[in-house]
Residue, then its C-alpha position, 0 to 999 in steps of 0.5 A: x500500500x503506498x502512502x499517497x492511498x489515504x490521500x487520494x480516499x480522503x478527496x473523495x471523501x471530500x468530494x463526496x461529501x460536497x456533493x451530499x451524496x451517500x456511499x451507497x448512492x456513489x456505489x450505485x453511479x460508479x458500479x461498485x458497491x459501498x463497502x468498496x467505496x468505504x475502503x477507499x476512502x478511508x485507505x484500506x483499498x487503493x483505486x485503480x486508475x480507472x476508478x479514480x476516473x469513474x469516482x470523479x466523473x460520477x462526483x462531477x470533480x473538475x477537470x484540473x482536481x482530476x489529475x489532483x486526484x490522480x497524483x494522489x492515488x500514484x498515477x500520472x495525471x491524465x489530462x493536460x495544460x494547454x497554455x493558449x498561445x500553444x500552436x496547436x491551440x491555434x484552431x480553438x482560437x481561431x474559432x473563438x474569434x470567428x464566434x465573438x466577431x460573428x456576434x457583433x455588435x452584441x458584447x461577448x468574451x471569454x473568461x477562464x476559471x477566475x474570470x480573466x478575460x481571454x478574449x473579447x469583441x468590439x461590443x465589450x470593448x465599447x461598454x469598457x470606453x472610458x474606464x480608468x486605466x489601472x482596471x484596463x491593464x492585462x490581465x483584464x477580470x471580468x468580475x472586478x470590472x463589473x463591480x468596482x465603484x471605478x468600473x463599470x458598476x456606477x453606469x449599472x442600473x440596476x447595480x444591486x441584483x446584477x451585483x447579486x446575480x454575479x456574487x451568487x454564481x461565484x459562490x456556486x462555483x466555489x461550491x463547486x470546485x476547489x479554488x483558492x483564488x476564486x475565493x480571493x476574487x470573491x472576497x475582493x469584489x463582494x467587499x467592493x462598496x454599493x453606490x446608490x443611485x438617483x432615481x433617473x426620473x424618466x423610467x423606460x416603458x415596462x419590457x417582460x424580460x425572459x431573465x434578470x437583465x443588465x441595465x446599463x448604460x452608455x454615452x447617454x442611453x440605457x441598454x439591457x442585456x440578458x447573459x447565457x454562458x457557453x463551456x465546451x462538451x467532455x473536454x480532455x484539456x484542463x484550460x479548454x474545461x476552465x474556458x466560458x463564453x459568456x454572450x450579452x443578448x438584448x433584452x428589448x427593442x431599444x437595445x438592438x437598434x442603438x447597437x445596430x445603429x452604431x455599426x451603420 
């Protein structure tokens, strides 16, 4: 028995547990039986490399904390880091900037798993016009734009639920994996401070918006977005699993014409 077999049964463990999930019912998604599962965890059974996969898979265990996992079982990691700029990364690139550019004028980006921009069209860059230049300088976050008092966050009307929106998607991710750094971001941005704004006194005519809105505004006139975010299907590369793209889609008529009166 080697001495990384606690560790490994003491993740999953963890795993498990995050997940709110029983021995049993873990044995039953796994096709393994619950004593087996307690075997693991607790380091009297080592898992083959293979169970290790079908554990993580069936906890729904990120990519980049599968080959955690499997480092403490004693085995390789099994997917790789691709950094971006890599050559053969070259197609993926091309196609996210094919997407972002064919989605223009509407705003679009891709952010990896602490929300730095990796890329953005002109509909993003438009909304950033005019921001302070220390929140400007590489690498660019997405959530500490947003929500600084000197970013985006006085231009957001509706600052407290968009504010909210966001804090509550980044609390299930914490949720969700285990990343130290997100947390950081986290604590950084929910600690930012809430500005209230005066009532505008000319209040838009109601639109049945499908999903909580962005209402923000620029150069004088005020825009709504609903936002859908994109991942890539059974990814086998842990920058590709950490990749979203994140679409801003118009929430009413006025929006769309002044976006589309921009590129005439």
């Amino acid at each position: 028995m080697t001495t990384s077999t606690p560790a490994v049964g003491a993740l999953l463990r963890t795993w498990r547990e995050r997940r709110g999930i029983s021995q049993l019912e873990l044995a039953g998604r796994a096709d393994s039986s619950s004593r087996h599962i307690s075997f693991i965890e607790t380091g009297r059974a080592r898992p083959s490399e293979e169970m290790v996969l079908r554990l993580a898979d069936r906890l729904d265990v990120p990519v980049r904390e599968r080959n955690a996992l499997l480092l403490s079982a004693g085995y390789a990691p099994h997917y790789a880091q691709t950094a971006l700029d890599d050559p053969s990364m070259e197609t993926l690139r091309e196609g996210i900037e094919r997407l972002l550019t064919g989605y223009e004028p509407y705003p679009a980006l891709v952010v990896d798993a602490t929300y730095d921009v990796v890329a953005a069209n002109r509909g993003v860059l438009m909304l950033l016009d005019g921001l302070p230049e220390h929140l400007l300088t590489p690498p660019l976050n997405a959530m500490r734009i947003t929500l600084h008092p000197e970013g985006l966050a006085p231009r957001i009307h509706n600052l407290r639920e968009w504010r909210g929106h966001l804090l509550a998607q980044m609390e299930r991710q914490i949720a969700l994996a285990r990343s130290e750094p997100l947390r950081a971001l986290y604590e950084e941005v929910s600690s930012y401070p809430v500005a209230e704004r005066p009532g505008d006194g000319t209040p838009r005519e109601p639109v049945p918006y499908i999903a909580l809105p962005l209402v923000i505004e620029h150069d004088g006139h005020l825009l709504s977005f609903v936002s859908s975010i994109a991942t890539f299907n059974t990814p086998m590369d842990v920058t590709v699993a950490e990749l979203a793209i994140e679409t801003m889609l118009p929430a009413d008529p006025a929006t769309v014409k002044y976006l589309r009166s921009l590129g005439d």
